[in-house]
Biopython code that builds the backbone (N, CA, C, O; Angstrom):
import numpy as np
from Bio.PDB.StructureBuilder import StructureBuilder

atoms = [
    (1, "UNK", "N", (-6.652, 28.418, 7.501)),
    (1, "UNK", "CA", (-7.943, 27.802, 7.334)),
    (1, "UNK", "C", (-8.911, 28.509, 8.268)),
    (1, "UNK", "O", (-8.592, 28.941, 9.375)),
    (2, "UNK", "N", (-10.274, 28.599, 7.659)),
    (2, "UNK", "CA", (-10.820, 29.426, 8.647)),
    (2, "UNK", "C", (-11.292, 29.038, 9.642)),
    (2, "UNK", "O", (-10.726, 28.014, 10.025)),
    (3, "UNK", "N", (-12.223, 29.421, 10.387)),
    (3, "UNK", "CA", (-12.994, 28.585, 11.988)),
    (3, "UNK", "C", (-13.994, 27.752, 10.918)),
    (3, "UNK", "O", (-14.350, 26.578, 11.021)),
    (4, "UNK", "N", (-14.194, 28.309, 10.307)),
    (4, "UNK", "CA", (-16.177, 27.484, 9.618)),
    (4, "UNK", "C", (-15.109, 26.553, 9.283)),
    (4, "UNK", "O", (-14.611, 25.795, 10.114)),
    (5, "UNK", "N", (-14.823, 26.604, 8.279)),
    (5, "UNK", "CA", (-14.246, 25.404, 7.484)),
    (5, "UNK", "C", (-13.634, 24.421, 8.154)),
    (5, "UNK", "O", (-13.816, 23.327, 7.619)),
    (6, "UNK", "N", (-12.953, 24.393, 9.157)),
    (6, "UNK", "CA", (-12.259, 23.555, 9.963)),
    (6, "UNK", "C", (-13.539, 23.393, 10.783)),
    (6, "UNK", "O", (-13.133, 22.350, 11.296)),
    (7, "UNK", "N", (-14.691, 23.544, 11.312)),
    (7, "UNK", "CA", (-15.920, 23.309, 11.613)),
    (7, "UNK", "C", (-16.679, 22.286, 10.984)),
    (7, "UNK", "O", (-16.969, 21.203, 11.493)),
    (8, "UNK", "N", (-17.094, 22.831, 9.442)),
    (8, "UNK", "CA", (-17.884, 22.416, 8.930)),
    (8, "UNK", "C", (-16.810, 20.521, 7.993)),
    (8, "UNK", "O", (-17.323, 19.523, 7.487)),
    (9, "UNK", "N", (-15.578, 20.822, 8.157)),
    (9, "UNK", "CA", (-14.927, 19.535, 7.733)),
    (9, "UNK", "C", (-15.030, 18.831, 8.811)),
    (9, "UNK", "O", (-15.531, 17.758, 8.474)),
    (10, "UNK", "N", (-14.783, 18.847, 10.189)),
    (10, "UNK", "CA", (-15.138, 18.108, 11.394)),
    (10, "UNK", "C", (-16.136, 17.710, 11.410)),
    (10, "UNK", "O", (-16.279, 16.553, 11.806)),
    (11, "UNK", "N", (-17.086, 18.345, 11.064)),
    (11, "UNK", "CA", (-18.559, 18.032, 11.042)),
    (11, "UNK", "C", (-18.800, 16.840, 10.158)),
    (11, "UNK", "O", (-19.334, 15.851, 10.659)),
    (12, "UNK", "N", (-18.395, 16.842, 8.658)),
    (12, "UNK", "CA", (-18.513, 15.986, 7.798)),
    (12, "UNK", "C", (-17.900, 14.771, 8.233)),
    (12, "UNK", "O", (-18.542, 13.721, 8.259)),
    (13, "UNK", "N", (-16.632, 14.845, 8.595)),
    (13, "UNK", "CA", (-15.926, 13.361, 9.310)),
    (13, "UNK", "C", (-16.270, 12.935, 9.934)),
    (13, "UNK", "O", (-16.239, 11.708, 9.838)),
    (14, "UNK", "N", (-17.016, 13.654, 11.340)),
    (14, "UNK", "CA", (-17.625, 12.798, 12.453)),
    (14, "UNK", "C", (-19.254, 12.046, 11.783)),
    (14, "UNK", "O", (-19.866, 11.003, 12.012)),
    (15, "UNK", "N", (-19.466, 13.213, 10.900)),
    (15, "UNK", "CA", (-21.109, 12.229, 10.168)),
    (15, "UNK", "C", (-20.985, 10.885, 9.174)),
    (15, "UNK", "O", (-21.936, 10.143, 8.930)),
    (16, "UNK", "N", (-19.746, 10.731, 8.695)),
    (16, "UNK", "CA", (-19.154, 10.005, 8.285)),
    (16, "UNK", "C", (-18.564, 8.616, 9.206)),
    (16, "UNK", "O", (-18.256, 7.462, 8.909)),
    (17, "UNK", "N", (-18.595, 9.308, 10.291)),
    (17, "UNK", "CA", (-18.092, 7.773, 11.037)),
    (17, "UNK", "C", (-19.202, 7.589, 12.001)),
    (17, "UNK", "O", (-19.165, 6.440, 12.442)),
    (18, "UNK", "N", (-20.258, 8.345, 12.538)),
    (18, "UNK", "CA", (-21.598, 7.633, 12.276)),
    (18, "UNK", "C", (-22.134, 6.580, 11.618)),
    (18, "UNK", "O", (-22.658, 5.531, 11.994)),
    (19, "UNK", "N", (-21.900, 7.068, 10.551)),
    (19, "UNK", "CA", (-22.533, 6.603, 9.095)),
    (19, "UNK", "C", (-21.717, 4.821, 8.869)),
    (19, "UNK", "O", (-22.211, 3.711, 8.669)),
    (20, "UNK", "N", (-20.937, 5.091, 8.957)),
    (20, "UNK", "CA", (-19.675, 3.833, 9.099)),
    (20, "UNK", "C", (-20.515, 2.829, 10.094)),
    (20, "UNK", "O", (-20.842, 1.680, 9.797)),
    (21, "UNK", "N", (-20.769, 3.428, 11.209)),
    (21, "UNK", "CA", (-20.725, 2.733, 12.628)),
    (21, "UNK", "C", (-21.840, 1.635, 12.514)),
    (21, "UNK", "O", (-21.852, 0.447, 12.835)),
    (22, "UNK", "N", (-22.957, 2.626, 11.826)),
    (22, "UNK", "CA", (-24.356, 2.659, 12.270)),
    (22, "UNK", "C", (-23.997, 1.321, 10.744)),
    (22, "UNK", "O", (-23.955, 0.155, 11.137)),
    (23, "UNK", "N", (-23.847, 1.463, 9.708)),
    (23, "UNK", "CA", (-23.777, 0.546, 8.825)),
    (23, "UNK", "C", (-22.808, -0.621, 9.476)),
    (23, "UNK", "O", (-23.584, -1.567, 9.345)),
    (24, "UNK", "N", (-22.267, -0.883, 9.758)),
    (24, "UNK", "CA", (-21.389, -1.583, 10.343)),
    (24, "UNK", "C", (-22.273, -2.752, 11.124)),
    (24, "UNK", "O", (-22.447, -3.943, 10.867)),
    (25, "UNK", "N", (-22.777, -1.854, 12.240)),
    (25, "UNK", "CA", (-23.444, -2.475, 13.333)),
    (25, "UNK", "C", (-25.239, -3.257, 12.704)),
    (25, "UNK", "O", (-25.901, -4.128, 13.270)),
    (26, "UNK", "N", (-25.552, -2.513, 11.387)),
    (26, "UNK", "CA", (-26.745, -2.909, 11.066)),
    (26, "UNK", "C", (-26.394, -3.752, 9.515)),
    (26, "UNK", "O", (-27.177, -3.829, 8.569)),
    (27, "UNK", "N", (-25.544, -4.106, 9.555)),
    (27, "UNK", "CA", (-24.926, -4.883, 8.283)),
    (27, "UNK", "C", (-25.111, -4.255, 6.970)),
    (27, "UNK", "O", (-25.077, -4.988, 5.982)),
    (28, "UNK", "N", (-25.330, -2.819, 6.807)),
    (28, "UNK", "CA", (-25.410, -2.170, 5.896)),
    (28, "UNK", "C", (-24.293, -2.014, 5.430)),
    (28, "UNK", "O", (-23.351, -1.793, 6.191)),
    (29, "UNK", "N", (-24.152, -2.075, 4.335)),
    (29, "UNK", "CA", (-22.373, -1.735, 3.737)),
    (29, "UNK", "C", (-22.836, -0.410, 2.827)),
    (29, "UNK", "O", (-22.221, 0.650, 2.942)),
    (30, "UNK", "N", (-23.959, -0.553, 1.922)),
    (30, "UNK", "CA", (-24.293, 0.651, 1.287)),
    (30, "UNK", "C", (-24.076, 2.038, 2.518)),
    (30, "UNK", "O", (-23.270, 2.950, 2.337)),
    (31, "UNK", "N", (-24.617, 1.969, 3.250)),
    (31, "UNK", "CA", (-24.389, 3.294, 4.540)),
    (31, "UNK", "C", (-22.692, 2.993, 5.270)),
    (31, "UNK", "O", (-21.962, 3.951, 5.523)),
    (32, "UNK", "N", (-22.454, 2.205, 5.414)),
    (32, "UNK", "CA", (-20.576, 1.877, 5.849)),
    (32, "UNK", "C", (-19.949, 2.731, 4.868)),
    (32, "UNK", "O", (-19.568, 3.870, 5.134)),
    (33, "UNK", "N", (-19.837, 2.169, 3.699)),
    (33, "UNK", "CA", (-19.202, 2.841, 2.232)),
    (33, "UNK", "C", (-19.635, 4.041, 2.384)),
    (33, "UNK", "O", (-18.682, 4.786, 2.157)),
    (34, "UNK", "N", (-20.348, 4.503, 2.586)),
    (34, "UNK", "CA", (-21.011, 5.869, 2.275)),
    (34, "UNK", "C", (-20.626, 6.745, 3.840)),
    (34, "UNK", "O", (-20.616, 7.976, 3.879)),
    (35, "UNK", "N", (-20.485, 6.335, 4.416)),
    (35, "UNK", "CA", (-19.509, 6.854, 5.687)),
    (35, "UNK", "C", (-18.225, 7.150, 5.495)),
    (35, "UNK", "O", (-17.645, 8.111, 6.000)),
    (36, "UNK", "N", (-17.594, 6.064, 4.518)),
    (36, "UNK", "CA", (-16.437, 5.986, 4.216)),
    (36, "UNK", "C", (-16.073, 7.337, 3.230)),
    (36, "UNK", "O", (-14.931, 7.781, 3.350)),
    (37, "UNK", "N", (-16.556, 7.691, 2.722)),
    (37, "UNK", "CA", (-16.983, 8.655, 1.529)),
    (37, "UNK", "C", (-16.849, 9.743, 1.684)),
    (37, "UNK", "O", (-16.270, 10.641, 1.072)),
    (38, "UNK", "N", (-17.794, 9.624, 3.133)),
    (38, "UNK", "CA", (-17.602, 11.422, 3.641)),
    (38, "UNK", "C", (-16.986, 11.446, 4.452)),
    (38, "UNK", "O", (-17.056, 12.546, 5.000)),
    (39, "UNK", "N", (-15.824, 10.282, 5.278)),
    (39, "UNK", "CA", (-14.759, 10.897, 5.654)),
    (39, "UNK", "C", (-13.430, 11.421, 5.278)),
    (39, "UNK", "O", (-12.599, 12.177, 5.780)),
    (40, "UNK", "N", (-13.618, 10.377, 3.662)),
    (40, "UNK", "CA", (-12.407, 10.755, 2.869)),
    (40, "UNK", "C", (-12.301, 12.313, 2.135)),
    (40, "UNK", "O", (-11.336, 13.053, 1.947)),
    (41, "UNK", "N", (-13.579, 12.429, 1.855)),
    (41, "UNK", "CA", (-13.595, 14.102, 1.749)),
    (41, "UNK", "C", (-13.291, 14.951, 2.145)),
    (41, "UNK", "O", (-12.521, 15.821, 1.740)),
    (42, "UNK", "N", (-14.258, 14.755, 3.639)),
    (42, "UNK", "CA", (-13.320, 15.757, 4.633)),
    (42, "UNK", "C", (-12.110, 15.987, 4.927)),
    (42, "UNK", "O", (-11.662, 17.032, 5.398)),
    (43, "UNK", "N", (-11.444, 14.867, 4.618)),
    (43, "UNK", "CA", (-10.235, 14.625, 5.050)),
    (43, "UNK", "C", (-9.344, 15.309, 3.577)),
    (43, "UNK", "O", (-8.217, 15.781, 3.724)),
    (44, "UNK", "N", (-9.889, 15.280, 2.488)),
    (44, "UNK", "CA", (-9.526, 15.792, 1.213)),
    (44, "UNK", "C", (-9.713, 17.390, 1.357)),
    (44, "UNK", "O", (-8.737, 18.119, 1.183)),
    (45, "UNK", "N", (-10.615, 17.771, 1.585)),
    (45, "UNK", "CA", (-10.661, 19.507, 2.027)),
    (45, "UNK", "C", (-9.861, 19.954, 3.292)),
    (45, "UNK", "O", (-9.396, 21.068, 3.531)),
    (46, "UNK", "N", (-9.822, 19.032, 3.899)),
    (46, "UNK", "CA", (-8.867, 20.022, 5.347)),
    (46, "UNK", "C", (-7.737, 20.112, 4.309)),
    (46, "UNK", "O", (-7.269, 21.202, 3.980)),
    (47, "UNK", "N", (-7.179, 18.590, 3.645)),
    (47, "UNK", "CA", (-5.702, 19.114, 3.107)),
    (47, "UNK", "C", (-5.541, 20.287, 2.275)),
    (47, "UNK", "O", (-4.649, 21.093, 2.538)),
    (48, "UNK", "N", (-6.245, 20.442, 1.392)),
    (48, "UNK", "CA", (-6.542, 21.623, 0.854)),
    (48, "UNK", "C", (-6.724, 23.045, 1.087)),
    (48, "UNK", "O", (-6.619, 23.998, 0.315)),
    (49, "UNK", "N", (-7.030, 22.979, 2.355)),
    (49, "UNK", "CA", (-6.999, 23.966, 3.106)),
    (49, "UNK", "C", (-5.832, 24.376, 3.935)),
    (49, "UNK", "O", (-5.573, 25.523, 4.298)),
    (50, "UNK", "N", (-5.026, 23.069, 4.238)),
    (50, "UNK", "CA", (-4.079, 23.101, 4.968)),
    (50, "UNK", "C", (-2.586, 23.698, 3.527)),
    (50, "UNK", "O", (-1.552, 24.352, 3.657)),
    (51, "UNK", "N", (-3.116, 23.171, 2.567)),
    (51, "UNK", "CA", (-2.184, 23.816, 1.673)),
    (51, "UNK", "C", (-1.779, 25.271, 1.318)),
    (51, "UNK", "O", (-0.756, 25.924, 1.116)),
    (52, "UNK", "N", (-3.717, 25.504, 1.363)),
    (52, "UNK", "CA", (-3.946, 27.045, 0.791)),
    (52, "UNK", "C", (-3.004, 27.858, 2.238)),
    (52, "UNK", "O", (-2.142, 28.721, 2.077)),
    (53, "UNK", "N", (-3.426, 27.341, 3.501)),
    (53, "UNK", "CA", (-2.709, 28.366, 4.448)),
    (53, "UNK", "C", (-1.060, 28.065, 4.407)),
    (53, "UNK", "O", (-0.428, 28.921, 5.027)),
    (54, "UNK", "N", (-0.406, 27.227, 3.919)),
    (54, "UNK", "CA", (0.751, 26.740, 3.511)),
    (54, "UNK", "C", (1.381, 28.219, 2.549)),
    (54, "UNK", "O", (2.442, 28.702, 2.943)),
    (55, "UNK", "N", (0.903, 28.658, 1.713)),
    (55, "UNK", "CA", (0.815, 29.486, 0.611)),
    (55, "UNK", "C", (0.579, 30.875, 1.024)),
    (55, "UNK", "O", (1.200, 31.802, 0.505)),
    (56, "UNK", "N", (-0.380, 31.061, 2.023)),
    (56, "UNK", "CA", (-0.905, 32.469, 2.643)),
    (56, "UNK", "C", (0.461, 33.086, 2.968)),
    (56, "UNK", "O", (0.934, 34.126, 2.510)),
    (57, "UNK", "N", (1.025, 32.190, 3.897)),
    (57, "UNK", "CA", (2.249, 32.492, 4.897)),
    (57, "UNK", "C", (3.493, 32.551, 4.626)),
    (57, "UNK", "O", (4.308, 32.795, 5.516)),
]
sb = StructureBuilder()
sb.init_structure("model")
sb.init_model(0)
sb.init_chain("A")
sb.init_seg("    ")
for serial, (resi, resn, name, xyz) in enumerate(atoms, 1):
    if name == "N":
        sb.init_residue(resn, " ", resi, " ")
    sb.init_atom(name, np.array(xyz, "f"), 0.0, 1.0, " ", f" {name:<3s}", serial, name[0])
structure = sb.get_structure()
């Protein structure tokens, strides 16, 4: 996996649990859910990535 990508997926998870927090704490569920969203993604591309280098090697 490369540096960006393992970057730019960290990036998405931590904006994602922002996003969670900040809905959470302001009774927003539309922005909670939507935190939720983009951490499951991220979390969906690292594996993917973690596969592809699975395969490289």
């Amino acid at each position: 996996m490369g540096l960006e990508d393992k970057f730019n997926n960290s990036a998405e998870n931590t904006t994602g649990k922002v996003k969670e927090g900040v809905g959470r704490a302001t009774d927003n569920e539309r922005l909670e859910t939507e935190g939720r969203a983009d951490q499951t993604r991220a979390n969906i591309k690292q594996a993917g990535e973690k596969i592809k280098d699975a395969f490289r090697s």
